[in-house]
NUMIFI-137276 format. One record per residue (C-alpha): x, z, y; residue in one letter. Coordinates in steps of 0.5 Angstrom, whole numbers, plus 500, padded with zeros to 3 digits. Layout:
XZYA;...
***
This chain:
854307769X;856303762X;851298760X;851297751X;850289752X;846287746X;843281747X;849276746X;849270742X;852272735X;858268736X;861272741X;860269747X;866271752X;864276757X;866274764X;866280770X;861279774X;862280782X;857285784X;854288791X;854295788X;862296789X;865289787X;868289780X;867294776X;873294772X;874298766X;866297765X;865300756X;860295753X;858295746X;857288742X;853288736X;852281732X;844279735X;843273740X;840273746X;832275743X;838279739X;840278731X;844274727X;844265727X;839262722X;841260715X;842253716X;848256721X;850261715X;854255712X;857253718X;861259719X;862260711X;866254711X;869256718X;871262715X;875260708X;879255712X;881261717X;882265710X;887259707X;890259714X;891267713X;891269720X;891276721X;889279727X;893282733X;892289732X;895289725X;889291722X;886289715X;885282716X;877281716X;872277722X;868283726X;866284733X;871285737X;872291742X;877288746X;876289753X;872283756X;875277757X;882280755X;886276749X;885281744X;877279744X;875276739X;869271735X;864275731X;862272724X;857274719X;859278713X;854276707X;855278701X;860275695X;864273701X;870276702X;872278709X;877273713X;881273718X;878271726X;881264728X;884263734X;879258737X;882251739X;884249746X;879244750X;880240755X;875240761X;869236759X;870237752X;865242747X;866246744X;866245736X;864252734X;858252740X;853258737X;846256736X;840261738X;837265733X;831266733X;827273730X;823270724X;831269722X;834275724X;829280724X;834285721X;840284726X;835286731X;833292728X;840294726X;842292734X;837297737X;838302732X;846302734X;845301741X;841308740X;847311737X;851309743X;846312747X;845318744X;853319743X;854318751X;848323753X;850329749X;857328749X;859325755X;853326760X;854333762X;862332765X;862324766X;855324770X;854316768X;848313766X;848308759X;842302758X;842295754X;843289757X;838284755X;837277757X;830273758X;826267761X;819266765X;815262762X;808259765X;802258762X;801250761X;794250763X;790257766X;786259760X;786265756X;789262750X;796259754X;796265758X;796269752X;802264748X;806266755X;805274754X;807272746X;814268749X;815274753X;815279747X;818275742X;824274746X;824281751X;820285748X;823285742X;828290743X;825292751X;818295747X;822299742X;827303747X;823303754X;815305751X;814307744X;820305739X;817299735X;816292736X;810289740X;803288736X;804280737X;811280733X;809284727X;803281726X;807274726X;812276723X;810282717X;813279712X;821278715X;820285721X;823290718X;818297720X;821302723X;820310720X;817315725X;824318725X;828312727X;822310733X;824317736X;831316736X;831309739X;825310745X;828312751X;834310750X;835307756X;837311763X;835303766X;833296765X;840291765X;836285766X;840278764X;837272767X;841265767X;841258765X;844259758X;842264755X;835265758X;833257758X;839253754X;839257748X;833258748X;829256741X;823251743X;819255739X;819261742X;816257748X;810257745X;808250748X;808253755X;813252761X;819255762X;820256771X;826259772X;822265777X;826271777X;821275782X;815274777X;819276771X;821282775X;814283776X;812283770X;817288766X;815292773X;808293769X;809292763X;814297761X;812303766X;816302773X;823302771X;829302775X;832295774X;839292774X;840285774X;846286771X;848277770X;844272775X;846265777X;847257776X;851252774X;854247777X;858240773X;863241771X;867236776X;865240783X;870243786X;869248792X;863246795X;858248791X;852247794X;847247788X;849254786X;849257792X;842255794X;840258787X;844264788X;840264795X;833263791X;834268786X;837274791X;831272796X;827272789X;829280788X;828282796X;821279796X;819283789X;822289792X;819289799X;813285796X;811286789X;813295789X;819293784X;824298784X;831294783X;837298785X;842292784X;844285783X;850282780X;852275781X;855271775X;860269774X;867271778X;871265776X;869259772X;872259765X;870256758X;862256757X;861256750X;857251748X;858248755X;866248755X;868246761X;863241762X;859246768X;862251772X;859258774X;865262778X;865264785X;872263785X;875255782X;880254777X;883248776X;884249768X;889242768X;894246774X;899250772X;898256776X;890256776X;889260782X;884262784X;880259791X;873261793X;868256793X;861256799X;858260794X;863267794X;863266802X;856265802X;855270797X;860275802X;857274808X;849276805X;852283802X;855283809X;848282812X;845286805X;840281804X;837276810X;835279816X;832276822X;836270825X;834271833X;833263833X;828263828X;824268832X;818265835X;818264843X;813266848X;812261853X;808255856X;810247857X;809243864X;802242867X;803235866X;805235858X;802230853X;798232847X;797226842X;794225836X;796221831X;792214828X;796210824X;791204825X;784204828X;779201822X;776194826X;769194825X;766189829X;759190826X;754189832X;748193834X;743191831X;739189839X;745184839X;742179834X;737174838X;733172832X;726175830X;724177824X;718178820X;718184816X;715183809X;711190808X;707188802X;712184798X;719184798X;720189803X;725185807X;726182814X;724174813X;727170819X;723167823X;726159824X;725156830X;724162834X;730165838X;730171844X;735170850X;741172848X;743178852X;750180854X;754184849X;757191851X;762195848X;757200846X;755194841X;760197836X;757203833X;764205831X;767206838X;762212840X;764217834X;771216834X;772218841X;767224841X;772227835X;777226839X;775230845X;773235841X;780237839X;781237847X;787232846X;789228852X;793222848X;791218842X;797214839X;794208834X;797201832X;795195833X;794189828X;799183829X;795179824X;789180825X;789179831X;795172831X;793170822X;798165824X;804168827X;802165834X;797164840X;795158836X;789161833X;787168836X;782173834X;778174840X;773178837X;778183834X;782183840X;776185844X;775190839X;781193841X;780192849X;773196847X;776202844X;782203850X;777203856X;773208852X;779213851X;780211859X;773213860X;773219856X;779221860X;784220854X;790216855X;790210850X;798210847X;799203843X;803201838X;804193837X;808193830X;808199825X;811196818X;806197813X;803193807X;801188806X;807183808X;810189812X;805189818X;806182820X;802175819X;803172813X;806165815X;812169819X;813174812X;813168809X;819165812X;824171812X;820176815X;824180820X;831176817X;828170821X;831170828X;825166830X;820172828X;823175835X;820169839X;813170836X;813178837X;815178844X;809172845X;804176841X;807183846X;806178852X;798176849X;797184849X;800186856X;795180858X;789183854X;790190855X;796192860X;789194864X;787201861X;794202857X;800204861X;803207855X;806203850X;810203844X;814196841X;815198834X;813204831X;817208826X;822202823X;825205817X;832203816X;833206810X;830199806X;832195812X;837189812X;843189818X;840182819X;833185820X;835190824X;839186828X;833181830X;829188830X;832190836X;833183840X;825182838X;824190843X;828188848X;825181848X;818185849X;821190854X;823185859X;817182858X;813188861X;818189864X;819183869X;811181868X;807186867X;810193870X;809192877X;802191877X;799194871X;804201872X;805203865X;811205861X;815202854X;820204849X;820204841X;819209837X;825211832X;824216826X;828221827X;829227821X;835232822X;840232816X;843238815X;850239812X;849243805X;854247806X;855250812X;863252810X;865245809X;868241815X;867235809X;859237809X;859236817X;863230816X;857226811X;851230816X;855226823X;854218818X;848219816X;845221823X;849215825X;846210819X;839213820X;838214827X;845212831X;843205828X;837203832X;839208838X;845207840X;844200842X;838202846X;840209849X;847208848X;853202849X;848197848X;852196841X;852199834X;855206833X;862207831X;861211825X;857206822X;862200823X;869203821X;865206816X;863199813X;870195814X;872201810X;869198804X;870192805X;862190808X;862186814X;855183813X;853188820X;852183826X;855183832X;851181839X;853178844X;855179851X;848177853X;845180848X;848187849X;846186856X;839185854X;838190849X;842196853X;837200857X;831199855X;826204855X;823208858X;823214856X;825217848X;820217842X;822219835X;819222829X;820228826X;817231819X;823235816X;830236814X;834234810X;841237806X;847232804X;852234801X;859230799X;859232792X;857229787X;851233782X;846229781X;846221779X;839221781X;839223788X;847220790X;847215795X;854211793X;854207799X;854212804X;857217799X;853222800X;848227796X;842230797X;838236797X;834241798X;834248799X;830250794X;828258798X;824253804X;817252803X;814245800X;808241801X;805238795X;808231796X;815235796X;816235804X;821241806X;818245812X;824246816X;822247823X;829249827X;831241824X;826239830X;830243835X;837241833X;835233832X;833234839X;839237842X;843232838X;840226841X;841230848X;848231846X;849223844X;844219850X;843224856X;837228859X;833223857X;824224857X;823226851X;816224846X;816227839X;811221838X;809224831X;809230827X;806232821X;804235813X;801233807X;796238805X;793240798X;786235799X;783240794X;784246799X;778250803X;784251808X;789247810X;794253812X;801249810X;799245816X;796250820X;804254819X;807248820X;804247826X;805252829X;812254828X;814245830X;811246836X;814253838X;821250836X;819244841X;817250847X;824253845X;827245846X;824245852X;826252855X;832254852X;835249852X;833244857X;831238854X;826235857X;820235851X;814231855X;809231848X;808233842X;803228837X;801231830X;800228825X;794225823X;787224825X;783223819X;784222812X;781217812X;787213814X;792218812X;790221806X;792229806X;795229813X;788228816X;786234822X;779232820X;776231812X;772225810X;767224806X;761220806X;762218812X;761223816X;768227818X;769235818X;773239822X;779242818X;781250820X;789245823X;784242828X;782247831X;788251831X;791246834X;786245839X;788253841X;794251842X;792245847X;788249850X;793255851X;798249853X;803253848X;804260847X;802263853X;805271853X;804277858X;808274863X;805267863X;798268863X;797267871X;801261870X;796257866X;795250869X;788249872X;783245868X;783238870X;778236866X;775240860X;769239855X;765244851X;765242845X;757242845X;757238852X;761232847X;754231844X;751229852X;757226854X;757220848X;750219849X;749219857X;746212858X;740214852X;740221856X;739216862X;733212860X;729218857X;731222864X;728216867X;722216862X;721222863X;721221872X;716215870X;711220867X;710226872X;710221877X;704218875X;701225871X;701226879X;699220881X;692220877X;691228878X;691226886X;687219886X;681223882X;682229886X;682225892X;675221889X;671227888X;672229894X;669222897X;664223892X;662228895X;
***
């Protein structure tokens, strides 16, 4: 199989072997090189002059070339990569022909003073014409003269970007069609439909295009046995003309691009003859950033094959070795294989990506990995299922019967109740039925079958002043409202004390005012204000939470110092006071997204991964579920820069701190890949020397969140592994969705498959999961992660909802075997019975209203039937 490569730049970029699946190297492999760009023909005028002086310095230089020949620029059939390939000029006349330069040496980092610039086809419309025109000769030369004994097959290898419509009408959709047959099909429509150029580039560009004669348009169509695609950063976007985007936006979407030769060149058999990424031209081995987007692209190609019908029959990856990218140097890297330009031997040694590279031909593609194969099974009978409010909306609005005043209502005027001064009815006793905002929160809640509700309190609203000194009754009695009536609704209240939150981070001004959690002194006042709720509320909640997702990314080691001693303070607080009368349970809630190591190859990447656990994680575990002291990791690493602003605790305090708990509580959204290389600047964090990622193949959210559900798995197998078989409540787990979106089926996914992975937890590794909470609620609190819609008012179930409530209702993903093990039904509620059950007292009265009438509808049917009797 040769392949007639004509979609180069004109300077004769140097071609680099490329490993492919079908056979490994293919060595020895014939191409044809013309003088066309990557759309094919020749640089624009403004170059012209540029390569002019470049070749009369060549010609006073009188260099000739290797092979002897007449000393003249032309394009070299060197084999590609050999020494004898040499740097194609353009011949214009009146110039005499020169000599070809050797090109200059450039140290890595440097660019390349004779780098090519695109050419575009209003510029180079004839070097096009002429390029399809050799490619044809070729072709015909091989079918008639080498085909019958060789039994090869010859095509052109022509190279292209995606381009997506910058908004969805008619007119950018079609400029898109327009950049794609300015760019591919300029070369791809006369060989593989009819033998010219595309109707949208002839009627642009009549005066500059050439016209093919009939004879010339039966010679070069079909003259293809399939269709070489080339599809890098380069070629395809770098040299990119901007013009010939048309003002739409180039997406770097192999599987679309497929899709669209599929249709639009009548179903040819593709080979993708050079695809791949870049990395900076400082990495070295591991080369994480080039891997996933091998990954991307090759995971692009199966789904275009098994989804979209596309007939590729191989992939090649680019390139085999780094080397010099012309316009680049050596300031990125696209090998496989490393080289170190500056060392003497320059060996060649495998980057991740040519073991990862290795291992998927060995694989041929992605098969299905058994650990990420759904679970049949069920959770213990006794197992939480919570739903998640980051905080209540307090409305203490009264009901209306509760205001003692009389009112006159002004019919005729202004329409309005007018108080009646002096006149006061007995003011009744309130009841928590009073707040007209309790009743249809929890309604919502039973009709989602959910046995626990996790909310958070308000520290300041309830202390303003950071002390009892001045407490907020009618807000704490709201609160006390709304837990007894999750406990009559047969719904386990489980309360927050602190979640940082703005304003002033979920505390009262005055303690913000004075260093916040940098305050020794904010300790003190939150193991008070703990006390003052246990006190209020420890009645009806026997599920508490001390602090609720403190992140520690932002967070000062002082502030997390004093937020650990002000946990414990509250814990031995309920602890010492409470538990024995009140039977409940506390501990803290830290969050915990699992951090992957990059490259799976690299014990560097598994080294990074283990510190940042330990920063994000360790930081606040380890003291509680642990030693009692700060992680290891987290203190050599800091003395290793010179950092000693981590505190030490006491003796008393490690005492007072250690254990605890009562039970382990994290939260876990998604998964994060870390890598040791520097890439980008952005996303490099310099004081833990890490870079983050993300595999660009996973699915994402709208706000960018990965879905990565085995993340939830393995960071509770790694919290086992660190602090013992402890209970364990994955307190918080959640996604945003697209609010625009009927059908929040990214939540339903991830809901799904988060929950199995905590059912594998839990059987096949034997953690001891005793809960699972989604989040959020509504939108109303957390905008797009709501289970619930709201607007107006008025809250609507989302499909996620109910989805979750099947689960619940199965306790899991019951299968054939676990049917007859379903536990018994403590207390259901049909969705239509919630509507009776919220309204029991006014269904009450009217029963009794209703008693009261037949009664006395009897009591006058027997009197006046007894009367007439007497008259009688």
């Amino acid at each position: 199989m040769s392949v007639c490569n004509c979609s180069r730049p004109p300077s004769g970029s140097k071609e680099k072997q490329g490993a492919s699946p079908l056979g490994g190297l293919r060595e020895g492999r014939q191409r044809t090189r013309a003088n066309s760009g990557k759309v094919g023909g020749s640089p624009s005028l403004l170059d012209e002059r540029r390569l002019d002086g470049f070749s009369q310095r060549c010609a006073r230089r009188g260099t000739r070339s290797r092979r002897g020949e007449n000393s003249r620029c032309r394009t070299s059939s060197a084999a590609p990569g050999s020494s004898e390939e040499q740097v194609p000029f353009l011949r214009r006349p009146g110039v005499a022909p020169v000599a070809p330069c050797p090109l200059p040496r450039l140290l890595p980092g440097t660019r390349s003073p004779f780098a090519p610039l695109p050419p575009t086809p209003g510029r180079a419309a004839g070097g096009g014409s002429a390029a399809s025109q050799a490619h044809a000769k070729i072709w015909h030369l091989y079918n008639t003269s080498f085909r019958p004994a060789q039994g090869g097959q010859v095509s052109i290898a022509l190279s292209s970007h995606w381009i997506n419509p910058r908004r969805m009408t008619d007119h950018s959709i079609k400029e898109c069609q327009k950049s794609l047959e300015f760019v591919l099909g300029w070369f791809a429509k006369p060989i593989f439909i009819d033998g010219d150029y595309p109707e949208s580039m002839k009627n642009n560009l009549s005066s500059l295009l050439p016209d093919f004669t009939e004879s010339e348009k039966k010679f070069i169509k079909g003259t293809a046995d399939f269709f070489a695609l080339s599809f890098g950063p380069t070629l395809s976007f770098q040299l990119l003309d901007p013009h010939m985007k048309f003002r739409q936006l180039e997406s770097p979407s192999l599987r679309q691009l497929l899709s669209w030769i599929d249709l639009e060149y009548n179903h040819p058999q593709i080979f993708i003859v050079e695809n791949g990424w870049f990395v900076s031209g400082t990495t070295k081995r591991d080369d994480a950033k080039y891997m996933y987007y091998l990954k991307k692209f090759i995971m692009e190609t199966l789904k275009a094959i098994r989804m979209d019908g596309v007939d590729v029959i191989g992939y090649t990856a680019w390139s085999l070795m780094d080397g010099f990218e012309w316009h680049r140097g050596y300031s990125i890297r696209r090998g496989l294989f490393y080289v170190d330009f500056l060392s003497q031997e320059k060996k060649l040694l495998p980057k991740s990506s040519a073991l990862f590279y290795q291992k998927l031909i060995e694989k041929n593609g992605f098969p299905p990995l058994p650990e990420n194969q759904p679970l049949e099974g069920t959770f213990p009978c006794d197992f939480a299922w919570g739903i998640v409010d980051n905080y209540i909306q307090v409305d203490t609005t009264l009901s209306q019967f509760t205001d003692p005043n009389v009112y006159l209502w002004d019919v005729h005027h202004s329409k309005r109740l007018i108080k009646v001064d002096g006149v006061v009815t007995k003011k009744r006793k309130s009841y928590c039925v009073d707040f007209a905002a309790i009743r249809p929160q929890i309604a919502l809640l039973q009709e989602m079958h959910v046995s626990h509700f996790h909310f958070s309190l308000d520290w300041a609203q309830i202390l303003p002043l950071g002390n009892q000194s001045q407490v907020n009754h009618t807000v704490l009695r709201y609160y006390r409202c709304v837990v007894s009536e999750l406990v009559r609704a047969n719904i386990t209240p489980v309360v927050v004390l602190w979640r940082p939150a703005t304003p002033h981070h979920g505390l009262p001004p005055p303690l913000a005012k004075h260093g916040a959690w940098e305050n020794p002194r904010t300790a003190l006042a939150f193991a008070e204000y703990a006390r003052l709720c246990f006190q209020d509320l420890g009645q009806d909640v026997k599920f508490w939470i001390t602090m609720g997702e403190p992140y520690t990314r932002n967070m000062t080691y002082s502030a997390g110092h004093n937020l650990l001693k002000a946990h414990a303070l509250a814990w031995r607080v309920y602890d010492e006071k409470f538990r024995g009368s009140q039977k409940g349970k506390i501990s803290i809630a830290l969050q915990a997204d699992w951090i992957e190591p990059a490259c799976p190859f690299s014990p560097k990447d598994k080294e990074v991964a283990e510190r940042v656990l330990e920063f994000d994680i360790g930081w606040l575990a380890e003291p509680i579920f642990g030693s009692g002291d700060y992680p290891r990791v987290m203190r050599d690493w800091l003395n290793q820069r010179n950092n000693f602003l981590l505190p030490y605790f006491t003796e008393e305090e490690k005492k007072l701190i250690r254990g605890s708990f009562d039970f382990l509580a994290l939260s876990h959204y998604t998964t994060i890949l870390v890598d040791w290389e520097k890439e980008d600047p952005m996303k490099y964090n310099d004081y833990l020397e890490v870079q983050e990622m993300t595999d660009i193949t996973w699915l994402n959210s709208p706000g960018q969140v990965a879905v990565v559900p085995w993340g939830l798995r393995k960071v509770l197998n790694w919290l086992k592994l660190k602090y013992g078989d402890l209970p364990m409540y994955i307190i918080s787990n959640g996604i945003d969705d697209d609010p625009l979106a009927a059908q929040d089926r990214l939540r339903v996914y991830y809901m799904q498959n988060y929950v199995n992975e905590a059912l594998k937890a839990y059987i096949l590794d034997g953690i001891n999961v005793c809960g699972y909470f989604a989040y959020s609620f509504n939108d109303r609190t957390a905008p797009k992660f709501g289970l619930y819609h709201y607007a107006a008012n008025q809250f609507e179930p989302k499909p996620s909802m109910k989805h979750y409530r099947k689960i619940i209702d199965n306790n899991g993903f019951p299968g054939p075997e676990t049917l007859g093990r379903l536990c018994p039904e403590e207390f259901t509620l049909c969705t239509e019975c919630s509507f009776f059950h919220t309204r029991k007292s006014l269904l009450a009265f009217i029963a009794f209203l209703l008693f009261a009438f037949i009664i006395s509808l009897s009591l006058i049917f027997y009197y006046s039937k007894k009367g007439r009797r007497s008259y009688k």
